[in-house]
N, C-alpha and C positions, 0 to 999 in steps of 0.2 A: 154444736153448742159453743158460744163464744166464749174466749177463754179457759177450755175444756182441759188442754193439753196442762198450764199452769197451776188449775183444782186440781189436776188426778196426780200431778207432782207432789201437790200440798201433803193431798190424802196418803201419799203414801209411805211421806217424811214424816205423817202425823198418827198414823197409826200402824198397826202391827196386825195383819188379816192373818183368817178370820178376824172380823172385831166387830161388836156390837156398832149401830151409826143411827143416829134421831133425825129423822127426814122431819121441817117441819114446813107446812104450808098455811097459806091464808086462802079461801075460798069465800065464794058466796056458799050460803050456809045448803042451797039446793041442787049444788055440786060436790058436796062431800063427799057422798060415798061414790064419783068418781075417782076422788084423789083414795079414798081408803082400799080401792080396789086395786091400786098398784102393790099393796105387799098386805091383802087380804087374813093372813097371819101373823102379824106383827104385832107388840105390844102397843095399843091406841089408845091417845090423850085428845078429846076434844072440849074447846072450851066456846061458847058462841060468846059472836061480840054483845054489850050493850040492847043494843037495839036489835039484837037474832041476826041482821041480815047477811052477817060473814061467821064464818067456824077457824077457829083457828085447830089445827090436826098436826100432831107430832106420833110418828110411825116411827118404832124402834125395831130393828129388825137387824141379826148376827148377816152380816154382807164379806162374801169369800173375798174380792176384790175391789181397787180402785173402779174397775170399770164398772161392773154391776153395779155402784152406788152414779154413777154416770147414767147407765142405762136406764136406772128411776128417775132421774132427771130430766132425762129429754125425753120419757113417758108422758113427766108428769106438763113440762112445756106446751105441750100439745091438747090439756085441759085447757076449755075457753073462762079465760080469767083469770087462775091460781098462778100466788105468789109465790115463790120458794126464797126459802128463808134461809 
C-alpha cells in the first residue's frame, strides 16, 4: 500500500491501542456488503447517495494495532471500485 509506512506512523502518534477507528468507504451501492464484510461486527453507518447508485459505509470497530487497521485497508483495496476515505 502506497504510503503505508507514513499512515501507520501517523496512526500511531494519533492514537493509543486498543482504540476505537471509523473505516469509511464509498461504494457502488451493489458492493456494499463486500466492503461490510471486512469487519462483519462492527458498529455500521450506511447512507446511499441521491440517486441509490453509491452507499457511503462507516465501520467502527475497537483495532489492537496500527497494522490491523492497514490490513482492512489493503482488504478493502482489492474491492472492485471502493473508495476509502
Amino acid at each position: 500500500m502506497k504510503g503505508s509506512e507514513s499512515f501507520k506512523k501517523s496512526l500511531e502518534e494519533e492514537y493509543n491501542f486498543p482504540a476505537s477507528y471509523n473505516f469509511k468507504f464509498i461504494v457502488a451501492t451493489e458492493s456494499k456488503n463486500k466492503v461490510i464484510s471486512l469487519l462483519p461486527d462492527a458498529e455500521r453507518l450506511e447512507k446511499k447517495s441521491s440517486n441509490g447508485k453509491y452507499t457511503s459505509v462507516t465501520l467502527t470497530s475497537v483495532m489492537k494495532n496500527s497494522s490491523e487497521i492497514l490490513y482492512i485497508y489493503e482488504k478493502a483495496s482489492k474491492i472492485d471500485g471502493v473508495i476509502s476515505l
